[in-house]
C-alpha positions in Angstrom: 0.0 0.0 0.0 2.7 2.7 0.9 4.3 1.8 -2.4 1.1 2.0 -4.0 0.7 5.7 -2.6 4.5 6.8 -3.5 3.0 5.2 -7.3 -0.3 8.0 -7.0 1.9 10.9 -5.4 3.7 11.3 -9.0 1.7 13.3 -11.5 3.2 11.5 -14.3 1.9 8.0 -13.1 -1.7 10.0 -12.7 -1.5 10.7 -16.2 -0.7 7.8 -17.6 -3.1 6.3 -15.1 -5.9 8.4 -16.8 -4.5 8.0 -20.4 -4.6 3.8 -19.8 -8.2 3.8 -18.7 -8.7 5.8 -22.0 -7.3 4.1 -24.0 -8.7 1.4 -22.4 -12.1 2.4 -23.0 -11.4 3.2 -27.0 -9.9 -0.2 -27.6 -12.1 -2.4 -26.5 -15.2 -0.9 -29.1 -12.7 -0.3 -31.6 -11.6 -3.8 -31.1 -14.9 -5.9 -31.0 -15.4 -4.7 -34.0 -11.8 -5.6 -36.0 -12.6 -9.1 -34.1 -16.2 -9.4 -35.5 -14.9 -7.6 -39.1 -11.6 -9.7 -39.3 -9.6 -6.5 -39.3 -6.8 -7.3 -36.9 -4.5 -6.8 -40.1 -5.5 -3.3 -40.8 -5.2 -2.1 -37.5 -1.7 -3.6 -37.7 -1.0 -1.7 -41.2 -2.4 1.6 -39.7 -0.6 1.1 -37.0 2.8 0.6 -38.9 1.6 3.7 -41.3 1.9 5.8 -38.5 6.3 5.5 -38.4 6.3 6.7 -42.3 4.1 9.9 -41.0 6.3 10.7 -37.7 9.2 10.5 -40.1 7.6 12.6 -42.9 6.4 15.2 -39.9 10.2 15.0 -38.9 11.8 16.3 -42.3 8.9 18.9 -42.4 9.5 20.7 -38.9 5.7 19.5 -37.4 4.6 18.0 -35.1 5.3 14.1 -35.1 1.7 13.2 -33.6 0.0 15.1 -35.8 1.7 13.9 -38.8 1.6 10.4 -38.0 -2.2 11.3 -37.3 -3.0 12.7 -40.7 -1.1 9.8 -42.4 -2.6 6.7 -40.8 -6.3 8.7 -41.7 -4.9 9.3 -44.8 -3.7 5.6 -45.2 -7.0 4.0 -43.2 -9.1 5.9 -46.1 -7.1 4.7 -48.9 -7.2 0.7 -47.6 -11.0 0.9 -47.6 -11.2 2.3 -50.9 -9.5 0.3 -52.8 -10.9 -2.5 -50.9 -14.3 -1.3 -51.8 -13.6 -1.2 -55.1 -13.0 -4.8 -55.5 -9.9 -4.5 -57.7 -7.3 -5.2 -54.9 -8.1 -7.2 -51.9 -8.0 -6.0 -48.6 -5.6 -8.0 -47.3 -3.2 -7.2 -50.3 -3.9 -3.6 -50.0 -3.0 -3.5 -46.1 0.5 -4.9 -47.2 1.1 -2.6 -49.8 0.2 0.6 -48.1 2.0 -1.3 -44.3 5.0 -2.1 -46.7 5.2 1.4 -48.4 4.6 3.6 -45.8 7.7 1.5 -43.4 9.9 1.7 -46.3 9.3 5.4 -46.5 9.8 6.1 -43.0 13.2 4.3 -43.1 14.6 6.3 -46.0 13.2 9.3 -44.4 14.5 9.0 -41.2 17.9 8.1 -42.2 17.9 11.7 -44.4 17.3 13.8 -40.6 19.8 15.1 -39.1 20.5 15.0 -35.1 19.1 12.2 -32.8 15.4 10.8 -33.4 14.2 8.3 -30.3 12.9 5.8 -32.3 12.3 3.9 -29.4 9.2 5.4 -27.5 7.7 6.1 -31.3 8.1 2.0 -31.6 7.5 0.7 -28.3 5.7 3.7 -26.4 5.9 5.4 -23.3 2.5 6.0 -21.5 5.1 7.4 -18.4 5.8 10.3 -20.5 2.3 11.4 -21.2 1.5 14.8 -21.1 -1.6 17.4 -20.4 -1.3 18.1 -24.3 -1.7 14.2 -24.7 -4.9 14.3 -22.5 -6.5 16.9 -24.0 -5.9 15.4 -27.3 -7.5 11.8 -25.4 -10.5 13.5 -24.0 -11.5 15.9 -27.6 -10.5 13.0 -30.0 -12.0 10.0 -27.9 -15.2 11.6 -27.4 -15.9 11.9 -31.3 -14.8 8.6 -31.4 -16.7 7.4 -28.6 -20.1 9.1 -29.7 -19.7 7.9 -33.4 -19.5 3.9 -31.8 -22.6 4.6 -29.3 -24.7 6.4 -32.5 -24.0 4.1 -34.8 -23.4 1.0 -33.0 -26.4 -1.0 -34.0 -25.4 0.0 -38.1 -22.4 -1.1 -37.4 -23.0 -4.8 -35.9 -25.7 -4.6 -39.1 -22.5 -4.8 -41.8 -20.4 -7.2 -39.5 -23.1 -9.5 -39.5 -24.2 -9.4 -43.5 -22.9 -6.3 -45.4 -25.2 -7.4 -48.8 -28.5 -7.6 -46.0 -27.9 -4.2 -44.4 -27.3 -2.7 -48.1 -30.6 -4.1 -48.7 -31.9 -2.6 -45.5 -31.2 0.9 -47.1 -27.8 1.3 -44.3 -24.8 3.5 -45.6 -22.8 0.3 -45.9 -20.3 2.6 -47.6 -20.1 5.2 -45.2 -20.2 2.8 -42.0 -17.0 1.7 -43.6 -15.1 4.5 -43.8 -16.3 6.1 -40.8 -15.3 2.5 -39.3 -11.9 2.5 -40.6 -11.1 6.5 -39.5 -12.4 5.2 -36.3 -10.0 2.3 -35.6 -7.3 4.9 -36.8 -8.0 7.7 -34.8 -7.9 4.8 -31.9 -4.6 3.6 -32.9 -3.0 7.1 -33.0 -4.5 7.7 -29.6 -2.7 4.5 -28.5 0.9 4.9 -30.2 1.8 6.8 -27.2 1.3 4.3 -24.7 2.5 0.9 -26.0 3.9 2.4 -29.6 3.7 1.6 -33.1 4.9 -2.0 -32.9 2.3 -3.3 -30.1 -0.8 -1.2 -30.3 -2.2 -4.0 -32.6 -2.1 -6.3 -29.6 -4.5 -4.1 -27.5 -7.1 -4.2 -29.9 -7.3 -7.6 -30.7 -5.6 -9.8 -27.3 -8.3 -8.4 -25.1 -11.6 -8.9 -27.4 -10.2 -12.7 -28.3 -10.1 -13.0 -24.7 -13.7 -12.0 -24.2 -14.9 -13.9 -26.9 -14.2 -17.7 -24.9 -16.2 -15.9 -22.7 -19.2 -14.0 -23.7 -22.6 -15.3 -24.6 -24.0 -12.0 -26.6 -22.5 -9.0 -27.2 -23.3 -7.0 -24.5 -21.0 -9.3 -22.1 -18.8 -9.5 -24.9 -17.7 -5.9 -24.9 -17.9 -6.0 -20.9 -15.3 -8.6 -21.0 -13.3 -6.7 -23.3 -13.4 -3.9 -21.4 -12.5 -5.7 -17.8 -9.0 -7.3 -19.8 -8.4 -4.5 -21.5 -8.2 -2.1 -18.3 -6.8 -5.1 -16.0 -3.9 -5.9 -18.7 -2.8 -1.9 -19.3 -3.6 -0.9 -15.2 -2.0 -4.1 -13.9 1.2 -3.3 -16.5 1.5 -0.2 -15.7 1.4 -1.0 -12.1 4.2 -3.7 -12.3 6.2 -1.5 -14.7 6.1 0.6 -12.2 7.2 -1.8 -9.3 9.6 -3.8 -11.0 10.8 -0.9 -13.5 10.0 -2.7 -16.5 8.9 -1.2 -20.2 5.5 0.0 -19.6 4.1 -1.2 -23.3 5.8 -4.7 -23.3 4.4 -4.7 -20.0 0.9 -4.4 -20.5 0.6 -6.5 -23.9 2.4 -9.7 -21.2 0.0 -9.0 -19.2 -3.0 -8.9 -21.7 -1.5 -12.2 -23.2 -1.1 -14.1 -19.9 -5.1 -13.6 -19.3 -5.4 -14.6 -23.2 -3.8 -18.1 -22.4 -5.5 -18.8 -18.8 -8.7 -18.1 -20.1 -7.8 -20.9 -23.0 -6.4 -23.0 -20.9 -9.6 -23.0 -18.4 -11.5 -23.3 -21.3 -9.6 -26.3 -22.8 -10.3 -28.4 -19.0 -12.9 -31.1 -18.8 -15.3 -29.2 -16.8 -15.6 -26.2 -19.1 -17.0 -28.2 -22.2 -20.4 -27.6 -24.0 -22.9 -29.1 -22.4 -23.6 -32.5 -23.9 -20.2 -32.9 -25.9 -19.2 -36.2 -23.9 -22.3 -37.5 -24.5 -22.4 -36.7 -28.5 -18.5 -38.1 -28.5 -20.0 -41.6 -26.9 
């Protein structure tokens, strides 16, 4: 407990304790949906865009969030177009764009002068969250947050049947879009804390979690939300204690629940009903 109240005294801590618990929040709608639309690759490629517009934002004299912000929107509209279009698919247009946009922050990057920490761009470093940073949480992730709540029920429309919510008179097309600047917008928010290489990880380890064990979707984003705050509180907490990288940190964490839950899940006693009779 005294250790736990030398942890709240710092401001920084309090900060990143507020940034985790929005991020938190963010990831686990944007991520029941790239679990129920099977797009844990593009939040990957967006994820990885993001390093091509720090470094372009770098040779400009900008800001390296917002450049990496406007680039991964920039790159999250382009993969649903030409998805949407049906002359690339979108798994093929993911790795062109993730493959591109690496190659041109490398070649970038090398072309600045003076010392770039590549590091916390890569890995994160929720510890060095700032007001700025929460500001930016709060305004972003509420537009975010409201367009999930309004058009939530639209949205599970598409991931269930895309042709039978067309038919329903839905924006399929817009849903899309507004889905993939969504899941953007949530992976710039989330660069900061675990960085470019592991954000993927909080958006789908959490909601593959909650799937082994929700029933309907209301648990099922419950769930999400319980791993996801337990894996990036918890990790921060013991990156704290045992001063360990905060991003590697949480995503252990988050994995470690992954594998208990399928290892409780694989046990005798937690079968479907009936399955030992059906196998007899």
């Amino acid at each position: 407990m005294e250790m736990l109240k030398e942890m709240l005294s710092y401001v920084f801590m309090q900060r990143a304790l507020l940034a985790s618990v929005g991020i938190g929040v963010l990831t686990s709608l944007a991520g029941f949906f790239v679990v129920h639309r099977h797009l844990a690759f593009a939040g990957d490629g967006i994820a990885h865009s993001i390093f091509g517009g720090v470094a372009l934002a770098l040779v400009l004299g900008v800001s390296p969030f917002i450049g990496g912000a406007i680039f991964s929107l920039a790159i999250a509209l382009a993969i649903a177009a030409t998805s949407r279009r049906g002359s690339l698919s979108e798994d093929s247009a993911i790795g062109i764009f993730f493959s591109a946009t690496m190659a041109l922050g490398t070649v970038l990057i090398a072309r600045t002068p003076g010392y770039i920490d590549l590091f916390s761009f890569l890995f994160g470093n929720i510890l060095a969250v700032t007001v700025q940073d929460l500001y930016a949480l709060l305004v972003a992730g509420s537009v975010i947050l409201l367009f999930f709540v309004l058009q939530f029920h639209n949205l599970m429309a598409v991931a269930f049947s895309p042709e039978l919510a067309e038919v329903d008179g839905k924006p399929v097309a817009l849903l899309d879009y507004g889905l993939m600047l969504a899941i953007a917008g949530v992976v710039v928010l989330a660069v900061r804390m675990v960085g470019i290489v592991l954000v993927s990880a909080l958006l789908v380890i959490p909601p593959a979690t909650a799937r082994l064990w929700a029933r309907h979707y209301k648990s099922f984003i419950l769930i999400t939300l319980a791993v996801n705050l337990t894996s990036s509180l918890g990790g921060l907490l013991l990156s704290f204690f045992f001063d360990l990288p905060s991003g590697g940190t949480i995503v252990l964490l988050g994995t470690a629940l992954f594998l208990i839950s399928l290892l409780i899940h694989r046990l005798p006693l937690h079968q479907p009903p009936g399955r030992h009779e059906r196998a007899a």
